[in-house]
N, C-alpha and C positions, 0 to 999 in steps of 0.2 A: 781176535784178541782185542780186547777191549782198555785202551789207552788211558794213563793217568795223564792230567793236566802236564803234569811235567817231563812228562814222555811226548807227547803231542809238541811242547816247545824246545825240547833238545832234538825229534827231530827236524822239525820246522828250519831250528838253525843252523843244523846238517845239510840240510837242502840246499839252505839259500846261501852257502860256500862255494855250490857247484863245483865240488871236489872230486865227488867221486867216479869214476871210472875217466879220470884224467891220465895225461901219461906221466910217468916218474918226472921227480923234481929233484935237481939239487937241494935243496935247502930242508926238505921230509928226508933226501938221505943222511944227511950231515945230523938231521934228531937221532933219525933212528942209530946212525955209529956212536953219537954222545951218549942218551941211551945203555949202549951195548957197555962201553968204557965205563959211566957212572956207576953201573950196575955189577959190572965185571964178571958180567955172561957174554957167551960164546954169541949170542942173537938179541937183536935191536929191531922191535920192530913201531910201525907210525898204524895202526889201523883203526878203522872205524867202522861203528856200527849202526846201519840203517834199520828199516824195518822189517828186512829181511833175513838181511846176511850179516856178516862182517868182513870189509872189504879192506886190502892192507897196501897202502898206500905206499911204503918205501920197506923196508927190509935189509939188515945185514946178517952173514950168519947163516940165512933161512934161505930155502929155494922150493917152499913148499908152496901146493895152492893159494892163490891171491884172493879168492876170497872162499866161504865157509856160509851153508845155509846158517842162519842165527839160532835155532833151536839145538844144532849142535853145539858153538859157542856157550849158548845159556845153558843148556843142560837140558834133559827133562821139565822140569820146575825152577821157576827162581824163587829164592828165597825173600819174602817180606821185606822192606828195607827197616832194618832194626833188628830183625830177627836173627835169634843165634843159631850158629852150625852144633849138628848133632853131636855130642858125644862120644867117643871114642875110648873103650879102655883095652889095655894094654895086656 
């Protein structure tokens, strides 16, 4: 898959966080409960996504897989940035 400019530098500074595959942090759980209350869903979660996967860094709520190949996350296809979602009638 062939990178935009600004995909190359959101992961680049992904990287250089050295975050992921770290162990749980207070302070990723305390977003993700804020989160969960701001929202006032049952689940809060902190994750990120590299250029693989999406990998989720604290979690409330959820006690599902920690992280998700990225093609599932994204879907099949992603959509254009600008581009609108299909149509749906009733």
């Amino acid at each position: 898959m062939t990178e935009s400019g600004g995909e190359a530098a959101r992961l680049a500074a992904l990287y250089a966080t050295a975050v992921l595959d770290t162990p749980p942090e207070t302070d990723f759980a305390d977003i993700a409960a804020h989160a969960s209350d701001i929202c006032g869903t049952p689940i809060g979660m902190v994750s990120l996504v590299d250029g693989d996967r999406r990998w989720t860094k604290a979690g409330v709520g959820w006690d599902g897989s920690p992280q998700t190949l990225r093609p599932v996350v994204l879907g099949p296809r992603r959509r254009a940035r600008g581009a609108r979602p299909p149509s749906f009638s009733a």
